[in-house]
VOTORVO-905695 format. One line per field, with one value per residue: residue in three letters; x, y, z of N, C-alpha, C in turn. Coordinates in Angstrom, 1 decimal, padded with zeros to 4 digits, m for minus. Layout:
# residues N
resn <- ALA|... $
n.c1 <- X|... $
n.c2 <- Y|... $
n.c3 <- Z|... $
ca.c1 <- X|... $
ca.c2 <- Y|... $
ca.c3 <- Z|... $
c.c1 <- X|... $
c.c2 <- Y|... $
c.c3 <- Z|... $
//
This chain:
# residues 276
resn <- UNK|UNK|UNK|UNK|UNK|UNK|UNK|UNK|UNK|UNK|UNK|UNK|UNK|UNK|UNK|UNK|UNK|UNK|UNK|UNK|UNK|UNK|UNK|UNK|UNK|UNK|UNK|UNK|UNK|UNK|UNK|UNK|UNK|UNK|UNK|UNK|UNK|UNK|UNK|UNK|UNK|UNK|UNK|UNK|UNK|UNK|UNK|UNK|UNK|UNK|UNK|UNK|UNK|UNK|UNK|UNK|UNK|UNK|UNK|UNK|UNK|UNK|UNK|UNK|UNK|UNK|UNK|UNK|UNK|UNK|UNK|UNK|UNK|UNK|UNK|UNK|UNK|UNK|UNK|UNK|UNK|UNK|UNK|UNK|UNK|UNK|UNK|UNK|UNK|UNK|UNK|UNK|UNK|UNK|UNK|UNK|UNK|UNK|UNK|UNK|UNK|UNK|UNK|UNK|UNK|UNK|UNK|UNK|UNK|UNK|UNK|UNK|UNK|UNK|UNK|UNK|UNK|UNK|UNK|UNK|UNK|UNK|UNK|UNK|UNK|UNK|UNK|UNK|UNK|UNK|UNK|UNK|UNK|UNK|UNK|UNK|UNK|UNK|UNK|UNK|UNK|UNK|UNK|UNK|UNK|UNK|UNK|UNK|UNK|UNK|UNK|UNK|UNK|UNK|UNK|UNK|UNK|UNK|UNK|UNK|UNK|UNK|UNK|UNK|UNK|UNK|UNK|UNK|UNK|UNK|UNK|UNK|UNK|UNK|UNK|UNK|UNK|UNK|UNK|UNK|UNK|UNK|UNK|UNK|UNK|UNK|UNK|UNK|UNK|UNK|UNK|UNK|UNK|UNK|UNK|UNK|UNK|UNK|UNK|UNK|UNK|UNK|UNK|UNK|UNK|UNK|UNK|UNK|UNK|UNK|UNK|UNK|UNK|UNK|UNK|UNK|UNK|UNK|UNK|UNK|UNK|UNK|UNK|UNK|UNK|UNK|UNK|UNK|UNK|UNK|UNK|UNK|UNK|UNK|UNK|UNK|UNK|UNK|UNK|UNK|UNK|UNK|UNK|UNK|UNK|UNK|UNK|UNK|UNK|UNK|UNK|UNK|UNK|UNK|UNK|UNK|UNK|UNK|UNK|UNK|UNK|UNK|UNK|UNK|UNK|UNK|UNK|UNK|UNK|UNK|UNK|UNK|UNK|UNK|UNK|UNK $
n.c1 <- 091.5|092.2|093.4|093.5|094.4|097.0|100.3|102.0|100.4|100.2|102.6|101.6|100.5|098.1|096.3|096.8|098.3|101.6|104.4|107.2|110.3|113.9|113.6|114.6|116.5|118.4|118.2|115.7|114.6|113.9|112.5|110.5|109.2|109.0|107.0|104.9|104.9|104.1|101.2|100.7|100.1|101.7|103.5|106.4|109.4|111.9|114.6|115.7|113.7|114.1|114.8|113.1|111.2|111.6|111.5|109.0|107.8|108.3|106.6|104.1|104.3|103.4|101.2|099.9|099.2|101.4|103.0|104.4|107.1|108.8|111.4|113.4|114.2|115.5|114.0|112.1|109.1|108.4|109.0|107.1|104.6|104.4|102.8|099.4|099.8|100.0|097.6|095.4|095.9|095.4|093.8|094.1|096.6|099.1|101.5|104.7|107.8|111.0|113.5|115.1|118.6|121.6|125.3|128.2|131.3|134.0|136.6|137.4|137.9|137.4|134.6|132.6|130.4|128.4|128.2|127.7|125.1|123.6|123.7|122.4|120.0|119.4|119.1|117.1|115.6|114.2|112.9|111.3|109.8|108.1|106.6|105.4|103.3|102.3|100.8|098.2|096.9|096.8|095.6|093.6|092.7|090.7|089.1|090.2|088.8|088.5|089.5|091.3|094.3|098.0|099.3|101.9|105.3|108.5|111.9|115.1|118.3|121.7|124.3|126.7|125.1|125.5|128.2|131.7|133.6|136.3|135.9|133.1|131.7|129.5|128.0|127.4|126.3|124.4|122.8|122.7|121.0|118.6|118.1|117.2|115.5|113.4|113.0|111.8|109.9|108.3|106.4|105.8|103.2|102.3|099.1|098.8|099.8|102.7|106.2|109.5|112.9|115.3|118.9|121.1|123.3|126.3|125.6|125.3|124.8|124.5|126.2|128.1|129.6|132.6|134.1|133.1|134.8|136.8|138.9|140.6|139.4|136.9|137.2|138.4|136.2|134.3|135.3|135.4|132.9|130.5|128.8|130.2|129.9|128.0|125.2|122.1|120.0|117.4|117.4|116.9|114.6|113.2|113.0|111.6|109.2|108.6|107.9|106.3|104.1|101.1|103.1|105.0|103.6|103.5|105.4|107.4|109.5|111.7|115.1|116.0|118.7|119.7|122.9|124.4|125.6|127.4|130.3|131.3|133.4|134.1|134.9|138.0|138.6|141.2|141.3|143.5|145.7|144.7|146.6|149.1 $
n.c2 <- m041.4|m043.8|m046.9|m047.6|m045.7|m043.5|m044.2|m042.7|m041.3|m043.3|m043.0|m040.4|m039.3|m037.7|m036.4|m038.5|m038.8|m038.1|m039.0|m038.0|m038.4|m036.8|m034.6|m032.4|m031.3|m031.9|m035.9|m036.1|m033.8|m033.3|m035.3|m035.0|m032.6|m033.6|m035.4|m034.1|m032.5|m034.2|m034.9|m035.2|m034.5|m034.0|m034.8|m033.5|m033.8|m033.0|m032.0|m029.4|m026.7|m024.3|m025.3|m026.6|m025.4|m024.1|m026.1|m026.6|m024.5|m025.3|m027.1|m026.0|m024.3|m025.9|m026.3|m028.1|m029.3|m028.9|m030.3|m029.3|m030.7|m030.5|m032.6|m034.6|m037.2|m039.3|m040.1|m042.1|m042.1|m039.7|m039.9|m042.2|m041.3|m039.6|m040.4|m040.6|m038.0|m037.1|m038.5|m037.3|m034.2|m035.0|m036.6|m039.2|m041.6|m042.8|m043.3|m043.7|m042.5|m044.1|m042.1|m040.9|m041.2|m042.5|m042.1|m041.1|m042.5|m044.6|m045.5|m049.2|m050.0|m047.7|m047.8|m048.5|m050.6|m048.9|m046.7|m048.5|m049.7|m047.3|m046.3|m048.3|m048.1|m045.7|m046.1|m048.3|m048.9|m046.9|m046.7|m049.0|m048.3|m046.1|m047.6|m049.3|m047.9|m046.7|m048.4|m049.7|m047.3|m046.5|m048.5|m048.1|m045.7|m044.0|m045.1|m043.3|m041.0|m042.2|m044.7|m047.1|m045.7|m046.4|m048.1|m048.1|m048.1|m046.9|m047.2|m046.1|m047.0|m047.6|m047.6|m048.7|m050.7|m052.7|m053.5|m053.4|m051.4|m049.6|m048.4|m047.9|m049.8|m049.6|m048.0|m049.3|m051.9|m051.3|m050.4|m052.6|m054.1|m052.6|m053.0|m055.8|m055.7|m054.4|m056.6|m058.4|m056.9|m056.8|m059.0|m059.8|m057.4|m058.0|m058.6|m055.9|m053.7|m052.4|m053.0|m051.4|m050.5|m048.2|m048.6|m046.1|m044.7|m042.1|m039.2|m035.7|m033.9|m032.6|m034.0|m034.5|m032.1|m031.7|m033.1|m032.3|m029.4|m030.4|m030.9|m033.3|m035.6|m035.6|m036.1|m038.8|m040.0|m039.6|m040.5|m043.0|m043.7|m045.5|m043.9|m041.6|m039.4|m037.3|m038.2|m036.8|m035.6|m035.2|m037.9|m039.6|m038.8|m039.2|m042.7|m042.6|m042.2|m043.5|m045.9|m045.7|m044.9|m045.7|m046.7|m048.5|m050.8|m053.5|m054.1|m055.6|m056.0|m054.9|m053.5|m051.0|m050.1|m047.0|m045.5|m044.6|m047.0|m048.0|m050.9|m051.1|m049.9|m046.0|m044.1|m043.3|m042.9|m043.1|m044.4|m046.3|m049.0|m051.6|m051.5|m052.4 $
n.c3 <- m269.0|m270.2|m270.8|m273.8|m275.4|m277.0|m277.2|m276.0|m274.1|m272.3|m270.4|m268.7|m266.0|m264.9|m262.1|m260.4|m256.9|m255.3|m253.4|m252.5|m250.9|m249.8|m251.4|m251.8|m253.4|m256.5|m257.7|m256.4|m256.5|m259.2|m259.6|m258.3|m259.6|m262.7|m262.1|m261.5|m263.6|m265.6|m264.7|m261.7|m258.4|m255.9|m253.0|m251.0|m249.4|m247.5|m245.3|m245.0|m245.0|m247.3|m249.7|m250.2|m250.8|m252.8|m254.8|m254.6|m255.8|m258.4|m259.1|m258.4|m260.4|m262.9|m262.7|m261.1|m257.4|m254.8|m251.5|m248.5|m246.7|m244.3|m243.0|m240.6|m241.7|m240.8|m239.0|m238.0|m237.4|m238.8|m241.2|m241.6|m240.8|m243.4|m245.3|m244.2|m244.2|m247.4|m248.2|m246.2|m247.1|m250.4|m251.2|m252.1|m252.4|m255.0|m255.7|m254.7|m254.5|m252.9|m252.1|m250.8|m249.1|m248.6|m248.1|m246.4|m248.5|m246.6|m245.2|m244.7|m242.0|m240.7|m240.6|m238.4|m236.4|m235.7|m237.5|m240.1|m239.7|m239.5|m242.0|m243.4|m242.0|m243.0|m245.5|m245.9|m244.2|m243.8|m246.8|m246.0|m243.9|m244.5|m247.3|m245.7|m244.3|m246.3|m248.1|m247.2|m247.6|m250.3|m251.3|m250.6|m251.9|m254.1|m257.4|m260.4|m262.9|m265.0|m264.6|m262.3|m260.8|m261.5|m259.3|m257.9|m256.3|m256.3|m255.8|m255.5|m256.0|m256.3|m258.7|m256.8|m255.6|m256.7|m258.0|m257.1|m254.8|m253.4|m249.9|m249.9|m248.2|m246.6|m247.4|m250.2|m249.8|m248.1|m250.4|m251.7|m250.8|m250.4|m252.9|m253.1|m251.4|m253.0|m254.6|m253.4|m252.1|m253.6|m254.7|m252.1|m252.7|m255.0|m256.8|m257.0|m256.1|m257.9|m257.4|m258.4|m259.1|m259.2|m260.3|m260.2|m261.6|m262.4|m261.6|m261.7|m259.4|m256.1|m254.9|m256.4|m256.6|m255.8|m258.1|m260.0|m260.0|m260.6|m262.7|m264.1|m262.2|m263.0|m266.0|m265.9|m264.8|m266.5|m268.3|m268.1|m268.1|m270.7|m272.0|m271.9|m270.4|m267.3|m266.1|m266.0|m263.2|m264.7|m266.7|m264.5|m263.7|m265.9|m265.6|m263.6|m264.1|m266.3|m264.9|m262.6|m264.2|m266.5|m269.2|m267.4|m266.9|m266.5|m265.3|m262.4|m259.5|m260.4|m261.9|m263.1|m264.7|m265.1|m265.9|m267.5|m268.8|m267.5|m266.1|m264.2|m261.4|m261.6|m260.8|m258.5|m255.6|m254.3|m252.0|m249.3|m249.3|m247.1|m244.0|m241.1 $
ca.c1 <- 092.7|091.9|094.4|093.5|095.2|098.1|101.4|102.7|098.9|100.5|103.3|100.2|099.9|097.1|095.3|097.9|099.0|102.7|105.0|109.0|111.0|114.7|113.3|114.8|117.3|119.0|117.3|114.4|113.8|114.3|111.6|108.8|108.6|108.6|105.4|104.3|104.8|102.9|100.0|100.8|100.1|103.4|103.9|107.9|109.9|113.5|115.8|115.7|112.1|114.2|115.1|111.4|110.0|111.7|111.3|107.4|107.3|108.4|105.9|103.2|104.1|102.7|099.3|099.6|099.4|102.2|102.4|105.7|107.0|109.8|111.5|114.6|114.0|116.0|113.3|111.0|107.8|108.3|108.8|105.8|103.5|104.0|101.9|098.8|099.8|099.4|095.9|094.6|096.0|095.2|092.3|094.2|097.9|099.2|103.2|105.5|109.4|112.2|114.3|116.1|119.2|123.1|126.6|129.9|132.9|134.7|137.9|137.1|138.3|137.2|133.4|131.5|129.1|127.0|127.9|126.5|123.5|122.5|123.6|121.1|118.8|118.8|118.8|116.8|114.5|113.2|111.9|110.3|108.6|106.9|105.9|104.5|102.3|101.1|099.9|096.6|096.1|097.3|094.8|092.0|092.3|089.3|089.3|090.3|087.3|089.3|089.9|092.1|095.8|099.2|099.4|103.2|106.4|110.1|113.4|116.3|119.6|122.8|125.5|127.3|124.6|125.5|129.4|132.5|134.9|137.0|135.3|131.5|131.2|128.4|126.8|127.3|126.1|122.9|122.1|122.7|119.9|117.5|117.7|116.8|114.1|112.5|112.2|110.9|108.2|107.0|106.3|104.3|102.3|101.4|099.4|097.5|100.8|104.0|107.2|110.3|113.4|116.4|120.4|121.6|125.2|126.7|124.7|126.1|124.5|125.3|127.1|129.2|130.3|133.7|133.9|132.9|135.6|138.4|139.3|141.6|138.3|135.9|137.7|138.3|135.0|133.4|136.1|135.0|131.2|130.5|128.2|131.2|129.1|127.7|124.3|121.3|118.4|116.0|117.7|116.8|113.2|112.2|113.0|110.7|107.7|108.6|107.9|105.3|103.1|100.6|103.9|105.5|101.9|104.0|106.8|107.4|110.3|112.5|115.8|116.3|120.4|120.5|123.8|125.6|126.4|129.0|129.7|132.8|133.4|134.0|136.5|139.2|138.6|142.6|141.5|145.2|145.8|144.5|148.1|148.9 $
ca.c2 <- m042.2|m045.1|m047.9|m047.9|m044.6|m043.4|m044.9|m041.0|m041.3|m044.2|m041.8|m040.0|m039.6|m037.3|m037.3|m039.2|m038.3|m039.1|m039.0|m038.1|m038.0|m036.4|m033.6|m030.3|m031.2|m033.2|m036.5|m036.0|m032.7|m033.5|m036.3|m034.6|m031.6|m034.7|m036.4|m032.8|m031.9|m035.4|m034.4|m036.0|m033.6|m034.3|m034.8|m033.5|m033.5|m033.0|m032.2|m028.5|m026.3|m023.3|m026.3|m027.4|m024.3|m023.9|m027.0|m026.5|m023.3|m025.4|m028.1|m025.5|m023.5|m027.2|m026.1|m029.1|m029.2|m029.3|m030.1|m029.5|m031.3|m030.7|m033.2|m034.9|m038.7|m040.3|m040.1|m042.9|m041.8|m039.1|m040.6|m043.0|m040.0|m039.0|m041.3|m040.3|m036.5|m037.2|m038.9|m035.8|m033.4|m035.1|m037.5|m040.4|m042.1|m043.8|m043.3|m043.3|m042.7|m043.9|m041.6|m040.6|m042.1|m042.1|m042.2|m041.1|m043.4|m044.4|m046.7|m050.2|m050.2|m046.8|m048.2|m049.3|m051.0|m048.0|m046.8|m049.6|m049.7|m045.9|m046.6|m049.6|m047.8|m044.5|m046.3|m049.6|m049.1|m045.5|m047.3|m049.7|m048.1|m045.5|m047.9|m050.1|m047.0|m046.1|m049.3|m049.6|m046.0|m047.0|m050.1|m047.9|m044.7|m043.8|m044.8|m041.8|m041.0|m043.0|m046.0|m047.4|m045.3|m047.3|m048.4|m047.9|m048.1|m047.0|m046.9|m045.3|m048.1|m047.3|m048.7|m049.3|m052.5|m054.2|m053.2|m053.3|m050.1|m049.4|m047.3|m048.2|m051.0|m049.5|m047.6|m050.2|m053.1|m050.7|m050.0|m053.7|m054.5|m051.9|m053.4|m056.7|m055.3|m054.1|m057.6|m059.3|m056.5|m056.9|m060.5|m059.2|m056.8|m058.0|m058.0|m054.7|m052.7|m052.8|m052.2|m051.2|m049.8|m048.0|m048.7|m044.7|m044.1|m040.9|m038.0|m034.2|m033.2|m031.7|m034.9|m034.6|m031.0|m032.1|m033.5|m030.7|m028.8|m031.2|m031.7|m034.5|m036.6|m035.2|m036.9|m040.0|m040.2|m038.9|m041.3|m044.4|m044.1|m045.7|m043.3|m040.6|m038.2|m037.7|m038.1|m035.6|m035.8|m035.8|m039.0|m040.7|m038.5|m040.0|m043.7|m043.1|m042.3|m044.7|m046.9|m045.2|m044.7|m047.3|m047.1|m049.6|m051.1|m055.0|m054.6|m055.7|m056.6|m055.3|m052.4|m050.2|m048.9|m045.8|m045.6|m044.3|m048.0|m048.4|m052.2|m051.0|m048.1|m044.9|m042.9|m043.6|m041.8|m042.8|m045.2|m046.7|m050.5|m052.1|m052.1|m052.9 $
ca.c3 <- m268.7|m271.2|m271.8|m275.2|m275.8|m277.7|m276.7|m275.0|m272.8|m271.1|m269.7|m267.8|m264.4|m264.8|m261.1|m259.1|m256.1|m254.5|m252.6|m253.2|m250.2|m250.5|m252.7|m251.4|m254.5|m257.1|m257.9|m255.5|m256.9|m260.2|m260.0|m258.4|m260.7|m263.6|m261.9|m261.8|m265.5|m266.1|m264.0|m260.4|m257.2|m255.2|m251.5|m251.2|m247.8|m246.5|m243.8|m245.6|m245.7|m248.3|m250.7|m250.1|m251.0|m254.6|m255.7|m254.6|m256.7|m259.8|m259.2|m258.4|m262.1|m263.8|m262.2|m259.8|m256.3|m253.3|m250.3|m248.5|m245.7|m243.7|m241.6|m240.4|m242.6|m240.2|m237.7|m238.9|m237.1|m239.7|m242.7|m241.7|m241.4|m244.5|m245.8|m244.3|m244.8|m248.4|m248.0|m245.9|m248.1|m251.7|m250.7|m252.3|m252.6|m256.0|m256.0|m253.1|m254.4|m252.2|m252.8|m249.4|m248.5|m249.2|m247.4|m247.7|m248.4|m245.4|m245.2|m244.0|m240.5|m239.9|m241.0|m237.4|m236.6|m235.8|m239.1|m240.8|m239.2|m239.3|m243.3|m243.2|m242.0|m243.7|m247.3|m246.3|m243.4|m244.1|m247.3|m245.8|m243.6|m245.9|m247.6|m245.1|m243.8|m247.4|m248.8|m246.9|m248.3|m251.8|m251.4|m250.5|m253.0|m255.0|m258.9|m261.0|m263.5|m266.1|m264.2|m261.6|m261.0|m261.5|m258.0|m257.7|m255.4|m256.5|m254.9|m255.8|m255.2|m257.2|m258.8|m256.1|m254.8|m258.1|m258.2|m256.1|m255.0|m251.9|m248.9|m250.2|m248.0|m246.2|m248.7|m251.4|m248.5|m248.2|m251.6|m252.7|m249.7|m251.0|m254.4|m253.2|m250.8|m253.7|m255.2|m252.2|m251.7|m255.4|m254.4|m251.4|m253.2|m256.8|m257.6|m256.7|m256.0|m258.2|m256.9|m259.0|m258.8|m260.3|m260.0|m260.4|m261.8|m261.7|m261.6|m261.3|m258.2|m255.2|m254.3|m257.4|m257.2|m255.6|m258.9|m261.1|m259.7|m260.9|m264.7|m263.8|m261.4|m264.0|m267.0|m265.0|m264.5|m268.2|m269.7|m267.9|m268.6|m271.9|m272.9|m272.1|m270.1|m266.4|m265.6|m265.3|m262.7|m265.4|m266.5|m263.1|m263.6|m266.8|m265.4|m262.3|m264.6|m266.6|m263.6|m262.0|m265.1|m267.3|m269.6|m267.2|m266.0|m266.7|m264.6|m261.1|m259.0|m261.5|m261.1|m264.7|m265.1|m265.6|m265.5|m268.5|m269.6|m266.7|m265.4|m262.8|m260.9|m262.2|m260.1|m257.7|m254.5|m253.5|m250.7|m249.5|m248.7|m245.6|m243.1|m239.9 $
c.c1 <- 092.5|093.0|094.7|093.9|096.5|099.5|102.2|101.6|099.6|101.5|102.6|100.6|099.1|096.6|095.9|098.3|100.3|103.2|106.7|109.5|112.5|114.8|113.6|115.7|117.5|117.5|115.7|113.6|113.3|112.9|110.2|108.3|108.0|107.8|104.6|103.4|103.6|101.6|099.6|100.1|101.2|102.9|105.3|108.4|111.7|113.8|115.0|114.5|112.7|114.5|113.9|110.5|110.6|111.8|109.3|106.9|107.5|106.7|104.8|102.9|103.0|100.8|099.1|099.4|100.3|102.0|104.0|106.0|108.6|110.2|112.6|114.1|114.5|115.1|112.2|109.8|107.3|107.9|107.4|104.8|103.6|102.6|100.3|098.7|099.3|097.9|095.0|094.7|095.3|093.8|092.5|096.2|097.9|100.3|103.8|107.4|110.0|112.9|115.5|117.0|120.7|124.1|127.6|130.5|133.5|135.7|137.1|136.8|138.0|135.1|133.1|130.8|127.9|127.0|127.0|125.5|122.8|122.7|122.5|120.0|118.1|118.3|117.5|115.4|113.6|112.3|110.7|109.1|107.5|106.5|105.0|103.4|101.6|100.7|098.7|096.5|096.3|096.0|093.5|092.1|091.2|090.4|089.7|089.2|087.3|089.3|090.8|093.6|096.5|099.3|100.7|104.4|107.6|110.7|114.2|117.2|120.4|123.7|126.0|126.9|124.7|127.2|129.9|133.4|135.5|136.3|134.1|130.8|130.0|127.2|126.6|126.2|124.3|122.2|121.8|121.0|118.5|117.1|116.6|115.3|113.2|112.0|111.6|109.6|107.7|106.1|105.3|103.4|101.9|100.0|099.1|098.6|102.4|105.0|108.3|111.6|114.8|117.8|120.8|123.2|125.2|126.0|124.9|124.3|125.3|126.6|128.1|130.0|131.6|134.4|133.9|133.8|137.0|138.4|139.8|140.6|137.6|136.0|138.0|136.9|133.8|134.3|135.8|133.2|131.2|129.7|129.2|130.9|128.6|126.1|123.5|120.0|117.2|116.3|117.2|114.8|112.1|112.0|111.8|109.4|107.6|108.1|106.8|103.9|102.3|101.9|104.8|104.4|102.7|105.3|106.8|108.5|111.6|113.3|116.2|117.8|120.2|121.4|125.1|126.4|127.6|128.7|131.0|132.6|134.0|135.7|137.0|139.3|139.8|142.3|142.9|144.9|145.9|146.1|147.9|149.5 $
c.c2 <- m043.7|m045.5|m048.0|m046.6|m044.9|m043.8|m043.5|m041.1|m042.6|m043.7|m040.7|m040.1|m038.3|m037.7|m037.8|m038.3|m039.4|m038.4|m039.0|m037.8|m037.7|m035.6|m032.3|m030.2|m032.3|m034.1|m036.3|m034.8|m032.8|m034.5|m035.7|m033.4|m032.9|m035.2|m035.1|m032.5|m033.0|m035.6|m034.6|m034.8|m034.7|m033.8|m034.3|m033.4|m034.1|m032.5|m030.1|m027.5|m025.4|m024.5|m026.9|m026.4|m023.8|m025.1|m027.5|m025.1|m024.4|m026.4|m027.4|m024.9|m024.6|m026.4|m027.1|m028.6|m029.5|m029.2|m030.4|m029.7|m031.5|m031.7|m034.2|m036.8|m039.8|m041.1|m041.2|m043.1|m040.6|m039.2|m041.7|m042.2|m039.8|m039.4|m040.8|m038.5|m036.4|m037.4|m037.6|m035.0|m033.6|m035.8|m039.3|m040.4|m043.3|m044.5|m043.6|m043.9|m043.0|m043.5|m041.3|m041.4|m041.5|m042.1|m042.4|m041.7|m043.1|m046.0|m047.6|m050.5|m048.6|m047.0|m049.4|m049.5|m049.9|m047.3|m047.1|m049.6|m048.3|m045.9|m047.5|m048.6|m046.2|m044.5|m047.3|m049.3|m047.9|m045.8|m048.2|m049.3|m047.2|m046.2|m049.2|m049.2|m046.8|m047.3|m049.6|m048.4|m046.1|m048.0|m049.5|m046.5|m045.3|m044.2|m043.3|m042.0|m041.7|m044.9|m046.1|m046.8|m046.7|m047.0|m048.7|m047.5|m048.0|m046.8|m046.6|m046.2|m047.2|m048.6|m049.6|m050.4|m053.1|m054.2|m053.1|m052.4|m050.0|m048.1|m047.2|m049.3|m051.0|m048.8|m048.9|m051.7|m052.6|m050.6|m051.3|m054.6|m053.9|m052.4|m054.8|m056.8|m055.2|m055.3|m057.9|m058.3|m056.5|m057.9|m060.5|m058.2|m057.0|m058.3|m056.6|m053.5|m053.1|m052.1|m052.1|m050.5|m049.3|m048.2|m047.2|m044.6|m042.6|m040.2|m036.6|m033.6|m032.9|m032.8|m035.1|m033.2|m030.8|m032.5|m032.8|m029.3|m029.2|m031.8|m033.0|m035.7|m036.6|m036.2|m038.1|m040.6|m040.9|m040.6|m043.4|m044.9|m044.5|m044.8|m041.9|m039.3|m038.3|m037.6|m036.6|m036.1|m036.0|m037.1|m039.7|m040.1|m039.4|m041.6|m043.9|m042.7|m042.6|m045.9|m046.8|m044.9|m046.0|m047.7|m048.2|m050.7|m053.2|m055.0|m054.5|m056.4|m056.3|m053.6|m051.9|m050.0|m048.3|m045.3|m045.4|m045.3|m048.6|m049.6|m051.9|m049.5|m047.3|m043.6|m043.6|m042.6|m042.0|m043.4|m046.2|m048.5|m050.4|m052.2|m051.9|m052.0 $
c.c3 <- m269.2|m270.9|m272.8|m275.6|m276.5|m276.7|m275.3|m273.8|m271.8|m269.9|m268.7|m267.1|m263.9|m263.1|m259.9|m258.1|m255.2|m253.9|m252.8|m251.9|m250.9|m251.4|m252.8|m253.2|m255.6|m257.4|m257.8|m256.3|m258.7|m260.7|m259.6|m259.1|m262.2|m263.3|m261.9|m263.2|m266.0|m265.7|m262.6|m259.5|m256.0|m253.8|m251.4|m249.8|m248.3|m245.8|m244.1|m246.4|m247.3|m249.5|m251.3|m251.2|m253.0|m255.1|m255.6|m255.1|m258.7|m260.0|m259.4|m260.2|m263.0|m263.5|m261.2|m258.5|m255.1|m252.1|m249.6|m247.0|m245.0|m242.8|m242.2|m241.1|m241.9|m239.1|m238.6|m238.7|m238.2|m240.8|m242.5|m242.0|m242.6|m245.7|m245.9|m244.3|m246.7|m248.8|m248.1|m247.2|m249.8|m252.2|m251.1|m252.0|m253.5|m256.0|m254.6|m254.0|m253.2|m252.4|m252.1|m249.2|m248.8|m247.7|m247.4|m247.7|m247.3|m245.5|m244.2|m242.6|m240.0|m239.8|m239.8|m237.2|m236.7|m236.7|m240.1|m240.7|m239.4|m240.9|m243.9|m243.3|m242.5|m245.4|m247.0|m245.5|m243.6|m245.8|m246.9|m245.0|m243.8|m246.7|m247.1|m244.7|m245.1|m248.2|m248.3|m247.3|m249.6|m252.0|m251.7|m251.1|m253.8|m256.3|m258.8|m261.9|m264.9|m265.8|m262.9|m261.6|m261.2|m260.2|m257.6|m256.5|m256.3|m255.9|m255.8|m255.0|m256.3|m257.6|m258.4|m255.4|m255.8|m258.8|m256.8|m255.8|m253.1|m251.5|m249.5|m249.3|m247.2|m246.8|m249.6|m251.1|m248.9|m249.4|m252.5|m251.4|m249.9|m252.0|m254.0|m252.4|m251.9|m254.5|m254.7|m251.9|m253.0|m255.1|m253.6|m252.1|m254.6|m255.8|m258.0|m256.6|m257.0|m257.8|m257.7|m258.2|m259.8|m259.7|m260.9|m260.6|m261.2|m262.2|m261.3|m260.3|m257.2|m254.6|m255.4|m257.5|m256.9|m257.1|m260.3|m261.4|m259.9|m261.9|m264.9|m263.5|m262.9|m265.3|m266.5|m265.2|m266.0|m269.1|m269.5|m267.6|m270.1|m272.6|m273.1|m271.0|m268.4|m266.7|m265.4|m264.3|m263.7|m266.3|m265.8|m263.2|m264.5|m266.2|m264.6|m263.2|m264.9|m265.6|m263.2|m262.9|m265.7|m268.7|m269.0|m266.4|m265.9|m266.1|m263.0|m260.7|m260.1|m261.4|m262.6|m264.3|m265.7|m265.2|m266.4|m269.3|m268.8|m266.1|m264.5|m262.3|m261.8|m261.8|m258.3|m256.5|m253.1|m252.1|m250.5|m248.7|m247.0|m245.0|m242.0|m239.2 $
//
């Protein structure tokens, strides 16, 4: 695991062990077979053990190792554990994706406080506190027999914390809060841990198949991405090992777009003027 390697060897994560929450599908799933393929042994958890269990058959095919971890994310004694479930199970922790989060569009005035807050805290606070639990085990992993892992953190924000659309205001609130979290803990953790993150456009997952089903949204959509096209998970996969690898070993505090090139929203989900 030289440094002085070929420019692809930096791409590595030979050895590593992480952590992907959100991984029954989509993104999540999407990313921990890619830390897989690259040599990782993956931690994966969601809500959903059958979701769990085929995206820990793909991971297994690599020759890696899983370890699959059901549980409700919201619960944040949960998500804290996971931390040292990794440990036990791998003997070390390198990675830790935030991946978990999300919330549907809701008209202004139908968006209450406890809304907000369980949005807050399903994007903002279930990162933080995975990764408050796994950085003393991050700190204290063994070398690998090469050298020291990329001692890494990423999150998953979107578009929508860096753009404006009707009925986002608590997703968009949350996701623009997670971004900024992720500078401020770069800050605390250089220099021993880097934290990154990505801004996610559209992406055909399960949360787009509304979407997939309508020529009219679809084209809407496709025609106001610059690159013309939606998104795939291994799009959002390559980013996070970009991230997580000695390929981005010089970046910290810092959010990639992948996002098809789009600087506005995308589609029009027919939210109707505030009246009285």
């Amino acid at each position: 695991m030289s440094t002085n390697g070929g420019i692809l060897d930096r791409f590595g994560v030979e050895g590593y062990a992480a952590i992907v929450t959100g991984a029954g599908r989509g993104l999540g799933a999407g990313t921990a077979v890619a830390l897989a393929q690259a040599g990782a042994d993956v931690l994966i958890s969601s809500r959903t053990e059958a979701d769990l269990a085929k995206v820990a058959e793909q991971v297994r095919a690599t020759g890696r190792r899983c370890v699959v971890v059901p549980a409700d994310l919201s619960d944040l004694d949960a998500v804290a554990g996971l931390a040292q479930r990794a440990v036990d199970e791998f003997g070390r922790l390198d990675t830790v994706v935030n991946n978990v989060g999300g919330t549907f569009p809701k008209e202004f005035l139908r968006t209450n406080a406890a809304f907000l807050e369980e949005s807050f805290s399903f994007n903002v606070t279930t990162a933080h506190v995975l990764t408050r639990a796994a950085v003393p085990l991050m700190l204290a992993s063994p070398d690998l027999p090469g050298g020291p892992a990329q001692r890494s953190v990423v999150t998953i924000s979107s578009m929508m914390g860096r753009t404006a659309d009707r009925g986002f205001v608590a997703y968009g609130t949350a996701k623009a809060a997670l971004a900024h979290w992720t500078r401020l803990a770069a800050q605390d953790l250089s220099p021993h841990i880097r934290v990154n993150g990505i801004y996610v456009g559209s992406i055909m997952t399960s949360a787009l198949e509304f979407v997939a089903g309508d020529p009219a949204m679809m084209g809407q959509l496709e025609g106001k991405t610059p690159l013309g096209r939606v998104g795939e998970p291994a799009d959002i996969a390559a980013g996070v090992l970009y991230l997580s690898s000695r390929a981005g070993q010089y970046l910290t505090g810092k959010l990639l777009e992948i996002d098809g090139g789009i600087q506005q929203p995308t589609l029009d989900l027919g939210f109707p003027d505030v009246s009285a």
